[in-house]
C-alpha positions in Angstrom: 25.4 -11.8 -42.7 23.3 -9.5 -44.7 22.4 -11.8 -46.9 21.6 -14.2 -44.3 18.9 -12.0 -43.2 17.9 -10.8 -45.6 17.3 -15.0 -47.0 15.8 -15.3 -43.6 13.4 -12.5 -43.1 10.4 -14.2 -42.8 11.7 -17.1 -40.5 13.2 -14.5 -38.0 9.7 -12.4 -38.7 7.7 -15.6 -37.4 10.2 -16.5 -34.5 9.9 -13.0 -33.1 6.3 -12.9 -33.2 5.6 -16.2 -31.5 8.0 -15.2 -29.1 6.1 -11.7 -28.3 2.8 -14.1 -28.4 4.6 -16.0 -25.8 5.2 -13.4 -23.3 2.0 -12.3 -23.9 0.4 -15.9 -23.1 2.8 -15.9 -20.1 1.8 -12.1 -18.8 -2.3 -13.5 -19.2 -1.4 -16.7 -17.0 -0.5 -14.8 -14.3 -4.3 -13.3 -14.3 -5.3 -16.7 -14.2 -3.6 -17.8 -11.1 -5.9 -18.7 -8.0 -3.8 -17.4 -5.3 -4.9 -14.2 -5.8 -8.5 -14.9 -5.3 -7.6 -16.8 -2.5 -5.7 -13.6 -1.0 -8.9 -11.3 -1.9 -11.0 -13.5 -0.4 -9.0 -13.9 2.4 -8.9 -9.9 3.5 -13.0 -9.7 2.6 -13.4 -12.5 4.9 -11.5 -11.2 7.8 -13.0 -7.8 7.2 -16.5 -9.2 7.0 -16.3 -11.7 9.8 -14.9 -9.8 12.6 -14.6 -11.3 16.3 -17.4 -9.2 17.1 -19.5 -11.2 14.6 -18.4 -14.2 15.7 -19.5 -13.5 19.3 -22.8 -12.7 17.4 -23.0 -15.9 15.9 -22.3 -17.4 19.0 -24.9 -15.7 20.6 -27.5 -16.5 17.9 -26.8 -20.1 18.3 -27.0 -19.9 22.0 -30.4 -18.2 20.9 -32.0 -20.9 18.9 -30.1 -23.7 19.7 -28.3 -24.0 22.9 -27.3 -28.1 22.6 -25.4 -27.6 19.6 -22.2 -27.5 19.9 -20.7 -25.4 16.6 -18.1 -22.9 16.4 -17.1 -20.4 13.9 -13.4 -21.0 12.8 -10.3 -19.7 10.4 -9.4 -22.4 8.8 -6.7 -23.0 5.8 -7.4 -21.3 2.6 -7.9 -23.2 -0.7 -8.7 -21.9 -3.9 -10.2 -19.4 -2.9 -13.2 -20.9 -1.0 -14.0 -18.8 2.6 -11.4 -19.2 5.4 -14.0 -19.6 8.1 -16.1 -22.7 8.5 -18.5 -23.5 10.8 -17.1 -26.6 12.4 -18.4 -28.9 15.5 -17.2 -27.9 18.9 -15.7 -31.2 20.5 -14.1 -31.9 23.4 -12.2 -34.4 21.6 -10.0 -32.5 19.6 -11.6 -33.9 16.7 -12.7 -31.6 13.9 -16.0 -32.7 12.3 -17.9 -31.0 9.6 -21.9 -29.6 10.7 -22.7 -31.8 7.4 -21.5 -35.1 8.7 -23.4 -34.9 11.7 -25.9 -32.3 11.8 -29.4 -33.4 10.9 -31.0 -30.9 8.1 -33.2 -28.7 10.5 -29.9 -28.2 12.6 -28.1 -27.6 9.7 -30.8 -24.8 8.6 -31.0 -23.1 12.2 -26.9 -22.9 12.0 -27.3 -20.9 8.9 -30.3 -19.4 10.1 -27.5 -18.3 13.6 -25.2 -16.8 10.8 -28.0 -15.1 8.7 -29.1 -13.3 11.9 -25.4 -12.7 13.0 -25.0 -11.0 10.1 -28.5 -8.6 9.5 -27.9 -7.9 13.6 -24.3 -6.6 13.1 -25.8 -3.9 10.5 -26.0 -0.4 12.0 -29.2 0.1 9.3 -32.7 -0.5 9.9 -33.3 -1.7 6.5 -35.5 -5.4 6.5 -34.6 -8.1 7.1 -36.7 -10.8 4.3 -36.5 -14.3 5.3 -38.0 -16.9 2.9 -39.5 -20.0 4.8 -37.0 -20.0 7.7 -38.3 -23.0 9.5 -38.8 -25.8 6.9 -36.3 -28.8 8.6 -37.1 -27.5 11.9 -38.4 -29.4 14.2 -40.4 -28.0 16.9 -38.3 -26.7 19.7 -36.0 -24.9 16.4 -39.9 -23.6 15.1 -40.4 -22.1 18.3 -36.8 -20.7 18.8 -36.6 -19.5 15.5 -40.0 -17.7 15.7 -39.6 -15.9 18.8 -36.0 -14.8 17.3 -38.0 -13.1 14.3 -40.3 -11.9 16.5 -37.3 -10.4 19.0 -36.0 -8.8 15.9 -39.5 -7.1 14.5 -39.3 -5.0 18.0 -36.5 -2.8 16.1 -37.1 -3.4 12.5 -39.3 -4.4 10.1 -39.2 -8.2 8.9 -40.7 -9.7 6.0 -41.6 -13.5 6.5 -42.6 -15.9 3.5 -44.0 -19.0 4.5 -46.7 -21.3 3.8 -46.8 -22.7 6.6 -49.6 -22.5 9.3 -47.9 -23.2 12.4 -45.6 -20.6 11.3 -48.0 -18.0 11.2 -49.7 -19.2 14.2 -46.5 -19.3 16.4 -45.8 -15.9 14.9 -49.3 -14.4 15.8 -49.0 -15.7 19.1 -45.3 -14.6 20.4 -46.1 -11.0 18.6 -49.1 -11.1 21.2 -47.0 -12.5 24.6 -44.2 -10.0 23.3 -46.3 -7.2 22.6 -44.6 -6.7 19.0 -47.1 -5.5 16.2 -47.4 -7.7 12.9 -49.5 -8.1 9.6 -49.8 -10.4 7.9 -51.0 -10.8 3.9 
């Protein structure tokens, strides 16, 4: 047996290093799965988007756009995209994506429901920046969306980009009916 072995060394040598290699290979795979991003993203999700947001994002979209019928909803996970999704409230049943339906401006003041959903839940006064909020909008969303800003400059500061004229006109104007100071560069 000795000799055997001993004839044998570097064979066995080999086998046992590919087999360490192996294991190895097999303890990195396990890194690699997506379920645990999935799971991660799963608890920051449910920590992040608490009922209390969702009645906030509800409240935005009553805000800005009161016809649309959307809802924020837990969905199934999948590879570790978000578990919510903002989905089309029917009375159907049927489940429709904001995508397949919603024009772009509706799309954009659905996001612009979550974005202010979100800065409003803060207990900060940091600013809020928003870059060009009402490009897609048409104008009942413009107006909406500006006195919205506007509303929200009463209690903090908000930085607006735009090049947009009636943007800075509708903002001038609801700052003056609202009694909200602005400046604008």
């Amino acid at each position: 047996f000795h000799k055997w072995v001993y004839d044998n060394k570097l064979t066995i040598e080999t086998a046992i290093a590919n087999l360490k290699k192996k294991q190895d290979l097999n303890a990195a795979k396990a890194f690699l799965t997506t379920n645990k991003i999935t799971t991660e993203s799963n608890l920051l999700a449910d920590t992040l988007i608490t009922e209390a947001y969702i009645a906030r994002f509800n409240a935005e979209i009553q805000r800005l756009a009161p016809k649309l019928q959307v809802k924020l909803e837990k969905a199934a996970s999948q590879k570790g995209s978000t578990p919510y999704k903002v989905l089309i409230d029917t009375d159907s049943g049927i489940k429709c994506k904001p995508e397949d339906i919603l024009s772009e401006g509706e799309q954009r003041i659905v996001a612009l429901s979550a974005f202010f959903a979100d800065a409003t839940g803060r207990n900060t006064n940091t600013p809020i920046i928003i870059d060009d909020p009402i490009s897609s909008l048409d104008l009942n969303y413009e107006s909406a969306a500006t006195r919205r800003i506007v509303e929200l400059a009463r209690n903090r500061q908000v930085i607006v980009f735009t090049h947009r004229i009636s943007m800075l006109t509708g903002i001038e104007e609801t700052c003056q009916r609202l009694g909200v100071q602005h400046k604008e560069n």
